[in-house]
TIKEDREN-446462 format. One record per residue (C-alpha): residue in one letter; x, y, z. Coordinates in nm, 2 decimals, m for minus. Layout:
REM TIKEDREN-446462
{residuo a X X Y Y Z Z}
...
//
This chain:
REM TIKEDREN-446462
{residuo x X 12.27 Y 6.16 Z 10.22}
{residuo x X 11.90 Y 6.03 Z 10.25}
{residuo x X 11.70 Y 6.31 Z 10.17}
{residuo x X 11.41 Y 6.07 Z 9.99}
{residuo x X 11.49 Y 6.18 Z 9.62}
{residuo x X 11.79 Y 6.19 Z 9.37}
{residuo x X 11.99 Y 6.51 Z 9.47}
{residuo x X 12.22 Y 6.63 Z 9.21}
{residuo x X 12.57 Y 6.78 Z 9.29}
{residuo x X 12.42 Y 7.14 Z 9.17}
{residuo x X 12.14 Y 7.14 Z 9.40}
{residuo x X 12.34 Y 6.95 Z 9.70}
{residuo x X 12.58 Y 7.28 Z 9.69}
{residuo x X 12.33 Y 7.58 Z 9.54}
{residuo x X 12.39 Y 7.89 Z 9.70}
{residuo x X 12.24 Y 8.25 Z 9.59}
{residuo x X 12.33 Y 8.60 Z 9.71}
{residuo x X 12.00 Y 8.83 Z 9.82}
{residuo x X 11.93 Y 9.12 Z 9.59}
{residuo x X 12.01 Y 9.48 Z 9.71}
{residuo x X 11.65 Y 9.53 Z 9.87}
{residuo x X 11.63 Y 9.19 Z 10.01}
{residuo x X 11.98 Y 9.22 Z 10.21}
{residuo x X 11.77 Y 9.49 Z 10.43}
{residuo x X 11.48 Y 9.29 Z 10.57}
{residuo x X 11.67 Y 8.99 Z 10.80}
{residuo x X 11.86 Y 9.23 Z 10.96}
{residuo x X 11.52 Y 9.49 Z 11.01}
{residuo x X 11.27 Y 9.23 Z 11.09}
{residuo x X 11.13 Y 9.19 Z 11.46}
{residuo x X 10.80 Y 9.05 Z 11.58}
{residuo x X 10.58 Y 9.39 Z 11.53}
{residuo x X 10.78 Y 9.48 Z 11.20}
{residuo x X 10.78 Y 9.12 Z 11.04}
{residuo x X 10.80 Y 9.28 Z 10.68}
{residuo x X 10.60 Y 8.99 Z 10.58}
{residuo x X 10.31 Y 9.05 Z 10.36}
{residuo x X 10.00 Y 8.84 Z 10.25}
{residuo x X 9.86 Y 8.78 Z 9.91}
{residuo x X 9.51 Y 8.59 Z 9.91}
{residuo x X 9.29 Y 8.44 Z 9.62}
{residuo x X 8.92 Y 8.31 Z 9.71}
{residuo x X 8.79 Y 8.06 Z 9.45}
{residuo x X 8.42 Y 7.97 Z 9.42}
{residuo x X 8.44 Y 7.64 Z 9.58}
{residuo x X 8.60 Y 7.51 Z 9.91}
{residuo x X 8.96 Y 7.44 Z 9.92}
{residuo x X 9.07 Y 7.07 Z 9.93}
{residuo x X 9.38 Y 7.06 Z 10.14}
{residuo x X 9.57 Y 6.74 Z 10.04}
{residuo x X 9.54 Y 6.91 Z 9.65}
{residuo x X 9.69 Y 7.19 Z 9.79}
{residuo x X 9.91 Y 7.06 Z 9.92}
{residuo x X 10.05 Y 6.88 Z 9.65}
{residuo x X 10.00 Y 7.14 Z 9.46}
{residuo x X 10.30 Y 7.33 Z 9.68}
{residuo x X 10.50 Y 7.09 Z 9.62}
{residuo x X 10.48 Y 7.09 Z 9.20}
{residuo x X 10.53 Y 7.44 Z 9.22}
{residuo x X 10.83 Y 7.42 Z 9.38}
{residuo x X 10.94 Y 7.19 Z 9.08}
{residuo x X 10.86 Y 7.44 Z 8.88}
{residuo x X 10.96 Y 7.78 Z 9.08}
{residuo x X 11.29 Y 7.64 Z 9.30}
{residuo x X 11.35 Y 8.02 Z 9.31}
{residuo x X 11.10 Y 7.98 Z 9.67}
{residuo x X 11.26 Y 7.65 Z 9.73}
{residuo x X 11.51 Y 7.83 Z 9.94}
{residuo x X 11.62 Y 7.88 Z 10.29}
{residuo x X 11.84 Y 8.16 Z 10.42}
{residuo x X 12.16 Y 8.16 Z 10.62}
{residuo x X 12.39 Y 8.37 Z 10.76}
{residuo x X 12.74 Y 8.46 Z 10.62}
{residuo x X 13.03 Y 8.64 Z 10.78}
{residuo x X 12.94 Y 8.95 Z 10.57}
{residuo x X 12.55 Y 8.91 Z 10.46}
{residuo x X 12.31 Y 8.65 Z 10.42}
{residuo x X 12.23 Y 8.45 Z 10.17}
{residuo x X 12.01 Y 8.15 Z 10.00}
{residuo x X 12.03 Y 7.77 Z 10.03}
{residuo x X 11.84 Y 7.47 Z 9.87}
{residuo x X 11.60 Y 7.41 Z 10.11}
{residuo x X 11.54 Y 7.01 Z 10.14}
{residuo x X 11.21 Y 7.04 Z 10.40}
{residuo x X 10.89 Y 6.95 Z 10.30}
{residuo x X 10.64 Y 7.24 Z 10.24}
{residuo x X 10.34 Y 7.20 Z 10.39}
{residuo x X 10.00 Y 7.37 Z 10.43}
{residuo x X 9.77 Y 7.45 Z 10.69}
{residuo x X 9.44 Y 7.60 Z 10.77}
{residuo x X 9.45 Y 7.96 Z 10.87}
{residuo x X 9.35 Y 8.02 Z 11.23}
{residuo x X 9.57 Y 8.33 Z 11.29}
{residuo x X 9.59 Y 8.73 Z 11.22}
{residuo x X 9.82 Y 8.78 Z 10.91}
{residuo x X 10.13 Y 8.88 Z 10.82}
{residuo x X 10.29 Y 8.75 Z 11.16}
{residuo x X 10.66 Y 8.65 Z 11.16}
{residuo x X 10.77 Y 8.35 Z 10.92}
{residuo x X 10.87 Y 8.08 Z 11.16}
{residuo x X 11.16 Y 7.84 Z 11.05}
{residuo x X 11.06 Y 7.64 Z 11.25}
{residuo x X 10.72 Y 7.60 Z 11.21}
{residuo x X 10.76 Y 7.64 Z 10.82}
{residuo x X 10.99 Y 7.42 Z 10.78}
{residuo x X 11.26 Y 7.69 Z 10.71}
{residuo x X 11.12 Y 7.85 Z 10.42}
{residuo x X 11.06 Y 8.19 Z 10.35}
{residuo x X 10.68 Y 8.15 Z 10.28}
{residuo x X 10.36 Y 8.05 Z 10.42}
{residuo x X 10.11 Y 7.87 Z 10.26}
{residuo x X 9.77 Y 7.85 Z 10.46}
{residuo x X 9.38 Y 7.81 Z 10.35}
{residuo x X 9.05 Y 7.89 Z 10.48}
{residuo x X 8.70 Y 7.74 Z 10.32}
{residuo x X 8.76 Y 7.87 Z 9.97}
{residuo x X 9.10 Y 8.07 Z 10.04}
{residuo x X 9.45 Y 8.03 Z 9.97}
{residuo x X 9.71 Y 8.26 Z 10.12}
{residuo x X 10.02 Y 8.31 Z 10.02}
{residuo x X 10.23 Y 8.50 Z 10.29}
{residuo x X 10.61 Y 8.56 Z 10.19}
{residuo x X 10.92 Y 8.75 Z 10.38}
{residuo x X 11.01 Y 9.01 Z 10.19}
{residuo x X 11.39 Y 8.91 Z 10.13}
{residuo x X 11.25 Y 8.66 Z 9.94}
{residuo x X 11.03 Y 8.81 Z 9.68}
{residuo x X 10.79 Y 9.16 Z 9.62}
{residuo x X 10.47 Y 9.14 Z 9.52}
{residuo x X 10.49 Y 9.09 Z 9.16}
{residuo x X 10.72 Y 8.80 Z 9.23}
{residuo x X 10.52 Y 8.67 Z 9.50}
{residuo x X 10.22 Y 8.66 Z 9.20}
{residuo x X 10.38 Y 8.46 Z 8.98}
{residuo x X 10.45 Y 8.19 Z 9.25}
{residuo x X 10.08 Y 8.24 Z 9.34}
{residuo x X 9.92 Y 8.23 Z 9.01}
{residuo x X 10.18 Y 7.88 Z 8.93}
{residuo x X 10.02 Y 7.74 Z 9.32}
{residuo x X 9.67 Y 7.81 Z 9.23}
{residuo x X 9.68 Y 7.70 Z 8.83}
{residuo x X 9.86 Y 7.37 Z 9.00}
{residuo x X 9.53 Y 7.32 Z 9.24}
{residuo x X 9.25 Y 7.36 Z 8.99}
{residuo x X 9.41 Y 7.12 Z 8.78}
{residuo x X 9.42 Y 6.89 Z 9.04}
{residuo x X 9.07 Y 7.00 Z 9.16}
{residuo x X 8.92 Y 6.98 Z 8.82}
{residuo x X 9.09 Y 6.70 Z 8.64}
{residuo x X 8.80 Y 6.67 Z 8.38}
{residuo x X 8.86 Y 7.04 Z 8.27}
{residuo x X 9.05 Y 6.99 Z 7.95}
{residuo x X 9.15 Y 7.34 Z 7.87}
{residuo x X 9.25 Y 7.40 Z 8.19}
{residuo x X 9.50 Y 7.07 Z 8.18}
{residuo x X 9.64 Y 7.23 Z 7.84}
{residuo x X 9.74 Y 7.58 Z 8.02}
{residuo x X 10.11 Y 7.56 Z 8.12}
{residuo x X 10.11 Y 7.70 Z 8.51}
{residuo x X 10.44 Y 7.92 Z 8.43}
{residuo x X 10.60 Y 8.11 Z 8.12}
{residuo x X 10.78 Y 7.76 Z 7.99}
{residuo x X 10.98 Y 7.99 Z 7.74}
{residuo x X 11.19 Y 8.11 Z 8.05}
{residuo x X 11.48 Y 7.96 Z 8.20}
{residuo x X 11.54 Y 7.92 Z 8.55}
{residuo x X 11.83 Y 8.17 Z 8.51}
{residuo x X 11.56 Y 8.48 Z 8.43}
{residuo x X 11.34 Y 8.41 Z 8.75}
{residuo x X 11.67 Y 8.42 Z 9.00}
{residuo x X 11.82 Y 8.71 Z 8.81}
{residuo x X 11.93 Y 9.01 Z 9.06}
{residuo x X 11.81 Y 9.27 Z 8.83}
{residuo x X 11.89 Y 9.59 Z 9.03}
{residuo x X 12.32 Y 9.44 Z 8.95}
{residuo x X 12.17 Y 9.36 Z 8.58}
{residuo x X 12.02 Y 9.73 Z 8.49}
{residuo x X 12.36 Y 9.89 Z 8.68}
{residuo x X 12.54 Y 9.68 Z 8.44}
{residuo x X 12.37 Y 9.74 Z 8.14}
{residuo x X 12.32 Y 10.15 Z 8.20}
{residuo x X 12.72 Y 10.18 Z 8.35}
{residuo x X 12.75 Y 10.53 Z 8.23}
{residuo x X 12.48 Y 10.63 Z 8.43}
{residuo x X 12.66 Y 10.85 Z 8.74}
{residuo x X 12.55 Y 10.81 Z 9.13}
{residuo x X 12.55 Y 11.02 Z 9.38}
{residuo x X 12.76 Y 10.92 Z 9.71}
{residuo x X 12.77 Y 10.60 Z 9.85}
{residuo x X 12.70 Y 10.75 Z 10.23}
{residuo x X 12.38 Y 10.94 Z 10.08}
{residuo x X 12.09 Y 10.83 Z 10.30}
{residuo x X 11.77 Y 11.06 Z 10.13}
{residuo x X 11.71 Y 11.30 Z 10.42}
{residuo x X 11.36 Y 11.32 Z 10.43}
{residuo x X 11.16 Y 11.49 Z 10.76}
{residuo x X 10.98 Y 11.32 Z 10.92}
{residuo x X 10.63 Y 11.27 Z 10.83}
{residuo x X 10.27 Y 11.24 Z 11.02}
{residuo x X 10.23 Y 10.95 Z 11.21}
{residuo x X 9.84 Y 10.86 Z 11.22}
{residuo x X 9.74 Y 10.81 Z 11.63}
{residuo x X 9.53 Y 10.54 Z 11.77}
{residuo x X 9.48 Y 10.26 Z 12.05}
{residuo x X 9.73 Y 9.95 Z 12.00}
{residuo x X 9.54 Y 9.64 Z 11.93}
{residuo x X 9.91 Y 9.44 Z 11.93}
{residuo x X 10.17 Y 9.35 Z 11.68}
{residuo x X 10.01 Y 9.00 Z 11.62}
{residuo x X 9.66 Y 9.16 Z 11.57}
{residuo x X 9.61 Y 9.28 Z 11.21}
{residuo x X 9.30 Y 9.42 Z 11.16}
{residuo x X 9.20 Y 9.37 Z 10.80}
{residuo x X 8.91 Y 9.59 Z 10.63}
{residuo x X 8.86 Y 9.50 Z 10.27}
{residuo x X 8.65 Y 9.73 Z 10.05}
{residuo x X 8.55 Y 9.54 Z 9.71}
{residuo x X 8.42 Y 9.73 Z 9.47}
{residuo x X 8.33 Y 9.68 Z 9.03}
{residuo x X 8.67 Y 9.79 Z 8.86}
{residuo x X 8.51 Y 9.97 Z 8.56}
{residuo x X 8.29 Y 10.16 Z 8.85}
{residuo x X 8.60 Y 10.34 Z 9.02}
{residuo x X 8.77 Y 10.37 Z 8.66}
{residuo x X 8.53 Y 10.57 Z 8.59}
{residuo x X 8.52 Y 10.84 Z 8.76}
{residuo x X 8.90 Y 10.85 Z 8.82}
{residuo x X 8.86 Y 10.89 Z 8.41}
{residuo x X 8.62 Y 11.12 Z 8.50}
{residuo x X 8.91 Y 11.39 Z 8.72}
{residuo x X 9.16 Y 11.32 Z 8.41}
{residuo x X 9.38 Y 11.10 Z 8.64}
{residuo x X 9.49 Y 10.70 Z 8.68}
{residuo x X 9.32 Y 10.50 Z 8.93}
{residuo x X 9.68 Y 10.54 Z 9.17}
{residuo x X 9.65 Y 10.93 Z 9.16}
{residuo x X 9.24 Y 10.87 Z 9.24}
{residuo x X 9.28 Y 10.64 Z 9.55}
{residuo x X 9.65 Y 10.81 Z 9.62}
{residuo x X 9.40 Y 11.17 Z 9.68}
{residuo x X 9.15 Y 11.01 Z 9.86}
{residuo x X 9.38 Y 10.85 Z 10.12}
{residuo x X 9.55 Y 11.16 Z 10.18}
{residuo x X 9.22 Y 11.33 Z 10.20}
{residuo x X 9.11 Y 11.08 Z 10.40}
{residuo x X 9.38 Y 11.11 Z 10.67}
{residuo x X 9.36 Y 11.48 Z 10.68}
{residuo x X 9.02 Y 11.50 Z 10.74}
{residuo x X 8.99 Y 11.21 Z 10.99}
{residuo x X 9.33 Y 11.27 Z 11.18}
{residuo x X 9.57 Y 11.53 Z 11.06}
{residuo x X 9.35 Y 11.85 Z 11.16}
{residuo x X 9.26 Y 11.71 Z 11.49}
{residuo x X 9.56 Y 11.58 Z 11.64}
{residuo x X 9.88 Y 11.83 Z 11.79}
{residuo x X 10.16 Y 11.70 Z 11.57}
{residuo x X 10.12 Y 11.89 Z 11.23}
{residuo x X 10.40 Y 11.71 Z 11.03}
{residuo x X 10.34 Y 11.63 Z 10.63}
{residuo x X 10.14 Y 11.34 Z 10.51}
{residuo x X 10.34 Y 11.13 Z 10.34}
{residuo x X 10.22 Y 10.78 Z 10.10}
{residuo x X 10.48 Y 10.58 Z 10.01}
{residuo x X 10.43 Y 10.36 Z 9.67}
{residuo x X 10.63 Y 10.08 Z 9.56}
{residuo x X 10.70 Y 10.09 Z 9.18}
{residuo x X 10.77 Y 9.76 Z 9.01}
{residuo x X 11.10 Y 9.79 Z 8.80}
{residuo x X 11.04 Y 9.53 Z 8.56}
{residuo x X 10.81 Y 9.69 Z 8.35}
{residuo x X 11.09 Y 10.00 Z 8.29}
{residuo x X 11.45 Y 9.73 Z 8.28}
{residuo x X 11.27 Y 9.41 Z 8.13}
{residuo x X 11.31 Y 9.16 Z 8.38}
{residuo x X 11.13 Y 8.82 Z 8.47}
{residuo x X 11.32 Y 8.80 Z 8.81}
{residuo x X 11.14 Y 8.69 Z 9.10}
{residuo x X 11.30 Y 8.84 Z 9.38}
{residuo x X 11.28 Y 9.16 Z 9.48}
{residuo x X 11.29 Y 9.40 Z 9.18}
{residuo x X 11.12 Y 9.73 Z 9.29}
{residuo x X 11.16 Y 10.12 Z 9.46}
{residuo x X 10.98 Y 10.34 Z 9.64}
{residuo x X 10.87 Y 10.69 Z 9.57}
{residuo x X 10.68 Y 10.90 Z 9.78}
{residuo x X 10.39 Y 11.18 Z 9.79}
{residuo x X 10.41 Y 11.44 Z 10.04}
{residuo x X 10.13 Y 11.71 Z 10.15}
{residuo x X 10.18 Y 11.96 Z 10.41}
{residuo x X 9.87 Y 12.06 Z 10.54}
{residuo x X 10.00 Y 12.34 Z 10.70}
{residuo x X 9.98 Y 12.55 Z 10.37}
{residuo x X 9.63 Y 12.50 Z 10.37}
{residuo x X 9.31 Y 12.31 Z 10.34}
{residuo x X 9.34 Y 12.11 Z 10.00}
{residuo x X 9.02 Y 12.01 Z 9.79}
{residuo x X 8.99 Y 11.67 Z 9.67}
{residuo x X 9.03 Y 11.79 Z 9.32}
{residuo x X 9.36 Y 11.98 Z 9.47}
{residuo x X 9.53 Y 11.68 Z 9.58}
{residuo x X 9.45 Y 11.48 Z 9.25}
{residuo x X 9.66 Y 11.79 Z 9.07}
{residuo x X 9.96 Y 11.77 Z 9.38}
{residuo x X 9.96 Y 11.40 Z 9.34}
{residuo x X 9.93 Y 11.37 Z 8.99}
{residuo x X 10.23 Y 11.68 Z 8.93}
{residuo x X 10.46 Y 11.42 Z 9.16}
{residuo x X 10.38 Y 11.08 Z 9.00}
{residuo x X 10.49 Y 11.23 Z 8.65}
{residuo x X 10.82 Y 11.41 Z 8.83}
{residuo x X 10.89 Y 11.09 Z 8.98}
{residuo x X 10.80 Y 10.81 Z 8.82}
{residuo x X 11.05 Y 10.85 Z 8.51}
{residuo x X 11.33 Y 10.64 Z 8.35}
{residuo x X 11.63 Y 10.90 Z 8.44}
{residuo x X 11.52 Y 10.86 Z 8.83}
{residuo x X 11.44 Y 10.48 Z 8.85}
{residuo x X 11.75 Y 10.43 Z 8.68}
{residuo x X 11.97 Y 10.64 Z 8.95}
{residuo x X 11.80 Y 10.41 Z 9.24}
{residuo x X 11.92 Y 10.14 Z 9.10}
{residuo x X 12.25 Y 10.28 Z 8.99}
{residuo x X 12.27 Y 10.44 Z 9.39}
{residuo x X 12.24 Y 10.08 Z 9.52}
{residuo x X 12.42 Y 9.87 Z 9.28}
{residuo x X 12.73 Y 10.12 Z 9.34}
{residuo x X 12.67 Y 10.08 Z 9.75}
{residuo x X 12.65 Y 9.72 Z 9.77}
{residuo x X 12.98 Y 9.67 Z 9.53}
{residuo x X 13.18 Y 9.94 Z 9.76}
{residuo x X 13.47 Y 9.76 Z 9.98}
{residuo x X 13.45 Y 9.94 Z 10.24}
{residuo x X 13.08 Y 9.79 Z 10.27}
{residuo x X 13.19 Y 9.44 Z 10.19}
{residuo x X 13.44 Y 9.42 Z 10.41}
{residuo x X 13.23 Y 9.49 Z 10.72}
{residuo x X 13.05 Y 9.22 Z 10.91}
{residuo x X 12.74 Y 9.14 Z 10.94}
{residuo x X 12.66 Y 9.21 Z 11.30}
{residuo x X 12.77 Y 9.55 Z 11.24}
{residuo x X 12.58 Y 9.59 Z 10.93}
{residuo x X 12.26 Y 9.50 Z 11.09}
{residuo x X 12.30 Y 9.78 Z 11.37}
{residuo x X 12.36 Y 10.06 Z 11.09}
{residuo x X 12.06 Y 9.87 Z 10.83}
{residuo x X 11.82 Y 9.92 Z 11.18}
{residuo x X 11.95 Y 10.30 Z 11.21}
{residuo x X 11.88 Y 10.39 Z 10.80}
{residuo x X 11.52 Y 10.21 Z 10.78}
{residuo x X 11.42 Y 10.35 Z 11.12}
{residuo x X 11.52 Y 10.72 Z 10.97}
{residuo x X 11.34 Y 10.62 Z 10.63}
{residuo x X 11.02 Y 10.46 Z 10.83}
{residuo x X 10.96 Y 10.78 Z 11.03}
{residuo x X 10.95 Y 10.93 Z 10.66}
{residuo x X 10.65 Y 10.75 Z 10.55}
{residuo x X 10.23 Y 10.80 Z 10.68}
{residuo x X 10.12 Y 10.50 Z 10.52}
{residuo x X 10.20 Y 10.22 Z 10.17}
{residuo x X 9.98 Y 10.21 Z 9.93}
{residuo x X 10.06 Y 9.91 Z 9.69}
{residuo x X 9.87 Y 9.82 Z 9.39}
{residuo x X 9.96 Y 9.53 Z 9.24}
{residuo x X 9.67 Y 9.65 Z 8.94}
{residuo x X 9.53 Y 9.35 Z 8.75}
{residuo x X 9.60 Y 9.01 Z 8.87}
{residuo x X 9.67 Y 8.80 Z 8.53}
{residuo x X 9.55 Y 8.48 Z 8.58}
{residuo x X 9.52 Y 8.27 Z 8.27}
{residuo x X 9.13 Y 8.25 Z 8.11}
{residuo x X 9.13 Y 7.89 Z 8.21}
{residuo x X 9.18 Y 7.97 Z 8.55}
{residuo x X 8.95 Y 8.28 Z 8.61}
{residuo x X 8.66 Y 8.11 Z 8.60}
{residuo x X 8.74 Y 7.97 Z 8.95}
{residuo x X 8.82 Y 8.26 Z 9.08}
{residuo x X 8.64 Y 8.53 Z 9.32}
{residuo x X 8.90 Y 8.82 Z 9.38}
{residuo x X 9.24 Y 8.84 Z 9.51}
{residuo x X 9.34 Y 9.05 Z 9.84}
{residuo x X 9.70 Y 9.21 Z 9.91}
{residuo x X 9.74 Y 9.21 Z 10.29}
{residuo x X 10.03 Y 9.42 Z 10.42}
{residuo x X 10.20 Y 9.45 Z 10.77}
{residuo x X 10.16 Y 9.74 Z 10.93}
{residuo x X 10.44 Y 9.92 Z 11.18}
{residuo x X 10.53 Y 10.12 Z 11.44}
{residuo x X 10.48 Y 10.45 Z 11.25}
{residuo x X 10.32 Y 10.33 Z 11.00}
{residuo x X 9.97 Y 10.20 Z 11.16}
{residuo x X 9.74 Y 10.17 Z 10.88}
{residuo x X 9.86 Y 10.05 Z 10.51}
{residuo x X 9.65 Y 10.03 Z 10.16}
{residuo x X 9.69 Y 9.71 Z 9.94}
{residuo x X 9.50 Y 9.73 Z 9.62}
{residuo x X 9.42 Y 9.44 Z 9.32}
{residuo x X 9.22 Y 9.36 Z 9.05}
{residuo x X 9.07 Y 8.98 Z 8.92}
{residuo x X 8.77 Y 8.96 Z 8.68}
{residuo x X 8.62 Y 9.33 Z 8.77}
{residuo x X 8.65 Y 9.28 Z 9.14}
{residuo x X 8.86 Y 9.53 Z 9.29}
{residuo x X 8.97 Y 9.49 Z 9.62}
{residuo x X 9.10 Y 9.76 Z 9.83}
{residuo x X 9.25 Y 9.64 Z 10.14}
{residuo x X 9.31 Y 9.88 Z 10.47}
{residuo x X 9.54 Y 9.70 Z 10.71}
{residuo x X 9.55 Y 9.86 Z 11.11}
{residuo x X 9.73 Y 9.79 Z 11.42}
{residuo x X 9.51 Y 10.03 Z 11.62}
{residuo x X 9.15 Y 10.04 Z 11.70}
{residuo x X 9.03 Y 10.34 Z 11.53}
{residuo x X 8.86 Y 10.29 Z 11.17}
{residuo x X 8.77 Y 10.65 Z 11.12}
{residuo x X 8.98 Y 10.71 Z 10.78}
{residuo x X 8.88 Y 10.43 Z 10.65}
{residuo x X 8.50 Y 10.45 Z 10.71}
{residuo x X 8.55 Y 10.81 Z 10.50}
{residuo x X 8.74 Y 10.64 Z 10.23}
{residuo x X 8.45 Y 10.41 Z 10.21}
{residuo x X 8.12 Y 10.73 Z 10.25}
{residuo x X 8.33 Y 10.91 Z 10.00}
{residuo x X 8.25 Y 10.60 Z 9.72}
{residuo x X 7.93 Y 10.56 Z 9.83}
{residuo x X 7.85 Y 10.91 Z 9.79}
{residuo x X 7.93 Y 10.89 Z 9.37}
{residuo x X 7.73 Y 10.61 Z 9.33}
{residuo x X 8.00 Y 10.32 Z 9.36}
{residuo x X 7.85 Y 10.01 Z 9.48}
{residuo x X 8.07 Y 9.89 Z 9.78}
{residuo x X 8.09 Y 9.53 Z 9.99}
{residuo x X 8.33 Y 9.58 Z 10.30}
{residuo x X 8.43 Y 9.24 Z 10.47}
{residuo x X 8.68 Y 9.27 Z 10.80}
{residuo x X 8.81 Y 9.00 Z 11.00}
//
């Protein structure tokens, strides 16, 4: 076998199941529902493409948890080593559009740069946002080093946690947790969460390939303060404002009167102590029905802060996880192929998409090593809209530069443009770049 390196036995036959979350996407995934989503740093100086290029590849070395492709198995996919060459190239299209395993060489990922951005675009049944970070923050430490080879301290600073082995990054930690927490009961296997469905925010198609992008950067310790001013977390602040927001902007001029519900994906490994980089997260959700009546601002920061706490605990992230360990180890499951699979995955996440208004994701403060920061402008999470769910929120943090990024698939950019007055109007100093 010529493959241009020494290719032990190991990696020649490596093999890895997908986590419980990750099973969903390839069977979900179509050209306007790509479930692909982007994660963006821009440094101070241009990007040099060669060096980021070979950066890719080192971190590959480093992170072969990405150095995957995935195939199809009788019963559900899976991962294999993935013997391509990565490559890079300059951004010339919308994001979030379809991985192409053609065009990218088979992996799961998309590397792409423009003047002084790198992107990092990633299927989501390979990694989550968190993971997709620490394969970011390894990329970009590996191109200033390259870029800068006279910084010392920056040579010094190891681009990953060296302490870990390669064991902890490719953990499935949903089976892990189950394991560990076995008393824990769940509720039936054939329990798909019947939740009504929710508000779906109108507007005029601008195509599935045609993001638009609106991003809102703003001084950190500027919104902090005021959400310390209401009592609340920065989540509860912006989670209020969106749904104020859409209610003002939307909800009370359009026919259909449905709740709005924000979905909000919760990263796991702070609660189970995992390193994993594939998918370790759930999803809880915030409802409003503005049918009741006509909510203050100050209102919603109570509703939305009363369902965080109910929500957000151990006892109910542990029962997720418990719930889908205990459905993917069921026989019956197993047993049944994949083509059928795929027809009831698409019938489940349609039901649970038609649940959700909009995603709000925040990733909150990017850590990036000191060494590194000092190159480093702001970061930008970048996430696909869908069918019924038209306009999403992506929210991070680098060196006091918060960027809060509205993603659309129609033309309209009324919520958004209140969202943005509602700053303004208590003093917070806004910059608003779209593409």
């Amino acid at each position: 076998m010529k493959l241009g390196k020494q290719i032990s036995r190991k990696e020649e036959f490596y093999w890895n199941k997908l986590d419980n979350t990750a099973k969903v996407y390839p069977a979900i995934s179509s050209n306007n529902a790509t479930n692909v989503f982007r994660l963006s740093v821009k440094l101070k100086e241009k990007v040099l493409p060669d060096l980021l290029e070979q950066a890719l590849k080192n971190s590959l070395k480093l992170l072969p948890a990405f150095n995957v492709k995935l195939r199809r198995g009788l019963f559900w996919y899976y991962f294999d080593t993935n013997f391509a060459v990565p490559t890079v190239r300059e951004d010339a299209t919308f994001p979030c559009n379809k991985i192409d395993r053609f065009k990218d060489n088979g992996f799961l990922f998309r590397v792409t740069y423009f003047e002084k951005k790198i992107n990092l675009e990633v299927f989501h049944a390979l990694s989550d946002g968190t993971g997709a970070f620490v394969f970011l923050n390894c990329l970009v430490s590996e191109y200033l080093k390259l870029a800068y080879p006279d910084d010392t301290p920056l040579q010094s600073v190891s681009s990953i946690d060296t302490s870990l082995p390669q064991s902890a990054y490719e953990e499935n930690s949903f089976l892990t947790a189950a394991a560990k927490n076995a008393s824990q009961k769940s509720s039936s296997l054939s329990a798909v969460p019947a939740r009504p469905s929710s508000y779906r925010i109108p507007g005029v198609s601008v195509g599935f390939k045609e993001l638009r992008v609106i991003h809102v950067l703003v001084y950190s310790k500027e919104l902090l303060a005021l959400a310390k001013e209401k009592g609340v977390t920065l989540t509860v602040y912006l989670t209020a404002l969106l749904l104020l927001a859409i209610y003002e902007e939307s909800w009370k001029y359009s026919g259909k009167k449905q709740p709005v519900s924000i979905c909000i994906p919760i990263n796991l490994r702070i609660w189970f102590k995992s390193n994993t980089l594939r998918n370790f997260f759930t999803f809880i959700n915030v409802t409003v029905d503005f049918n009741e009546k006509e909510y203050s601002f100050d209102e919603l920061l109570d509703i939305v802060s009363k369902q965080l706490k109910e929500k957000i605990t151990y006892d109910e992230m542990l029962s997720k996880i418990t719930n889908n360990a205990n459905a993917e180890k069921s026989f019956a499951l197993r047993i049944i192929p994949l083509f059928i699979k795929k027809i009831g995955l698409k019938i489940i996440s349609h039901k649970t998409e038609k649940g959700n208004t909009t995603t709000l994701s925040n990733l909150g403060v990017l850590k990036f090593s000191d060494e590194a920061k000092k190159y480093i402008e702001r970061c930008d999470v970048i996430i696909n809209s869908t069918a019924h769910q038209t306009l999403k929120f992506g929210i991070a943090c680098v060196n006091d530069c918060l960027s809060l990024t509205f993603t659309s698939s129609t033309e309209e950019n009324d919520i958004q443009r209140f969202f943005c007055r509602f700053l303004s109007e208590r003093s917070v100093k806004i910059r608003i770049i779209t593409n």
